[in-house]
N, C-alpha and C positions, 0 to 999 in steps of 0.2 A: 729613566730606563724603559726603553721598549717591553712589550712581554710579546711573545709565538705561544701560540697554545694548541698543545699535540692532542689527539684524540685517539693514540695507537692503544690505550688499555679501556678505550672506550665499550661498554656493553650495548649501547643503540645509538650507533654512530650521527642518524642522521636527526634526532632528537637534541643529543650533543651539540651537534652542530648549527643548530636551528638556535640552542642556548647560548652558545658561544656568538654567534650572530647581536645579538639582544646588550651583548658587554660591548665594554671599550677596548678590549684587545686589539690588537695591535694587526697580527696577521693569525691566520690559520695556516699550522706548521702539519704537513704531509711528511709523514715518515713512509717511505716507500722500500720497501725491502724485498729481494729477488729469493730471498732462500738458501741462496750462494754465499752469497756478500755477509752475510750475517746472519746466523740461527734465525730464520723467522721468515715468514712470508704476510707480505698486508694486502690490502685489497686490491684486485686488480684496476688498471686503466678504467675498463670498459665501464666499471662501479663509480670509480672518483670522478671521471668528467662530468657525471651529473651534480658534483658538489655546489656547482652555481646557482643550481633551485634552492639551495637553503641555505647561502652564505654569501653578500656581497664583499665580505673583508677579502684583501689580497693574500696570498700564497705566499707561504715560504716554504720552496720544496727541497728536502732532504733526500737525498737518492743514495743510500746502503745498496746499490747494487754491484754486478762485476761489469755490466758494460754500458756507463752512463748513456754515449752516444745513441743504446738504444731508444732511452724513456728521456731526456731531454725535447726532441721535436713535439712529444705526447703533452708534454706538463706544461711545455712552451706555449700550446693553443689554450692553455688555463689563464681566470686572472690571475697570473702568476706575478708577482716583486724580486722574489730571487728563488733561483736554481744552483745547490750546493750538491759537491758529487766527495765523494772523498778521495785524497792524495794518494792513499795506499792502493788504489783499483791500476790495472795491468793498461789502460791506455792510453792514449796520449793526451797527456793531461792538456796542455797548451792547444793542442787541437779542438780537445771540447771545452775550454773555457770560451773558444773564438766562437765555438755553436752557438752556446749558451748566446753573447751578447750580438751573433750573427741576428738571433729577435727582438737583439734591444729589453732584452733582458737581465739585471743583473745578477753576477757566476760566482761563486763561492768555491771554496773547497772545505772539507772537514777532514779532520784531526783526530783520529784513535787515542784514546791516552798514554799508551807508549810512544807513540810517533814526536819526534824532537820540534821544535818548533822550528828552527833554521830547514829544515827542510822545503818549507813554503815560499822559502829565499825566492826561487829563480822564477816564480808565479805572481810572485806582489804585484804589478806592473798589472795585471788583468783583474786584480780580486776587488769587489765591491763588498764582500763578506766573507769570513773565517768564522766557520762552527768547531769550535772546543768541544770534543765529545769531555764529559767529567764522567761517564759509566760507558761498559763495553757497549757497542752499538748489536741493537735486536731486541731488547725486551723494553718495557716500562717500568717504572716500580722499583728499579735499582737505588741503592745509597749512592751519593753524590761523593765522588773521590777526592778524596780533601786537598792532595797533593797539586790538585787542576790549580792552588790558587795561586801554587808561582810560574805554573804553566801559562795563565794568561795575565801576567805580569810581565813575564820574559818576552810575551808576544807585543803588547801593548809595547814594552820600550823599541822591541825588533821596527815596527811599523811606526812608529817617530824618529827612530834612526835613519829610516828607508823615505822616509815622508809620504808614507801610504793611508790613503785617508779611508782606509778598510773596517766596516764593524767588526767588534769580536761580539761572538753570539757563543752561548753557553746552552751545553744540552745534556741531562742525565741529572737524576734527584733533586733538580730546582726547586727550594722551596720558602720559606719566610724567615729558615736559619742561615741553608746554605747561601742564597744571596748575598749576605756577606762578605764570602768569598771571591764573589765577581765585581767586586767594585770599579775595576779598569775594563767590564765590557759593558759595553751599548744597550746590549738584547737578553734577555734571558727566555728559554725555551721550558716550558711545563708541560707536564700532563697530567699524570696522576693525582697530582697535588691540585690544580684545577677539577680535574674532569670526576673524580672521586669526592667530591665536597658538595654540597646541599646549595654555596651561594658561589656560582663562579667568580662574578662582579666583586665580592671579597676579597678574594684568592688573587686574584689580577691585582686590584689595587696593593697589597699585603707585597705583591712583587718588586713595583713601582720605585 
């Protein structure tokens, strides 16, 4: 199991991240939020480009915004691995998947947890990754929705049906119980449960 490790309920980000650097984690997962898109706003652009002074690990960037197109080209100049935007945003979705791997990039989309999983249907064909939200998207520290575990079971058969060879990555309450429930994805995405504990390098392996 991959792990992403979020640092949205982090208290000194770049300390975290210097920590997080030091493990075997997988990627450092950017939660990027507009304000719009979901209660909350996180650090701007002009803050995170400097995340390469304290972090050789790759990106996994998370984009809660309303208009991906605009913070795509941004996150794109990062060492970036993948750029996930979510399904439910107003634009065209197929147009900025193409952005996304227009840098050789790999594109995602994420998943609300009322959002049906057949709705990803007519995007498989572009997706290198599918992020499961398992809590509403904007805060950290949420309880992990137990219901996500036939959510990404239904996905999991959906994408051997389709023969898509798409991670599912899981995001909200990840922790050493909830895991469990993600037996059919690839990745699992933490924060709190990492970035709130005394030995990251624990907490990661615990996820494993």
């Amino acid at each position: 199991m991959k792990v992403s490790a979020s640092f949205l309920n982090s208290k000194d980000v770049v300390k975290d991240i210097i920590k997080l650097n030091e493990t075997d984690v997988d990627f450092i997962h950017l939660d990027i939020l507009d304000g719009h898109f979901a209660p909350n706003k996180s650090l701007p652009f002009s803050e995170l480009k400097h995340i390469y002074k304290y972090t050789s690990k790759r990106l996994d960037v998370h984009l809660m915004v309303e208009k991906p197109s605009k913070y795509i080209p941004l996150y794109a100049s990062l060492n970036t691995e993948y750029i996930v935007f979510h399904l439910e945003t107003e634009e065209d979705i197929e147009e900025n998947l193409k952005l996304i791997k227009s840098y050789s990039i790999k594109a995602g989309l994420a998943i609300k947890p009322d959002t049906k999983v057949n709705e990803l249907i007519p995007y498989l064909p572009y997706l290198d990754i599918i992020l499961v939200m398992s809590v509403e998207p904007g805060f950290g520290g949420q309880e992990f929705i137990v219901e996500t575990k036939e959510k990404i079971d239904e996905l999991k058969k959906l994408l051997d049906t389709y023969n898509i060879d798409a991670i599912i990555s899981v995001d909200g309450g990840v922790n050493d119980k909830t895991k469990a429930l993600c037996t059919k994805a690839s990745m699992l995405v933490a924060g709190s449960y990492i970035i709130k504990s005394d030995n990251f390098q624990e907490k990661i392996t615990s996820l494993r």
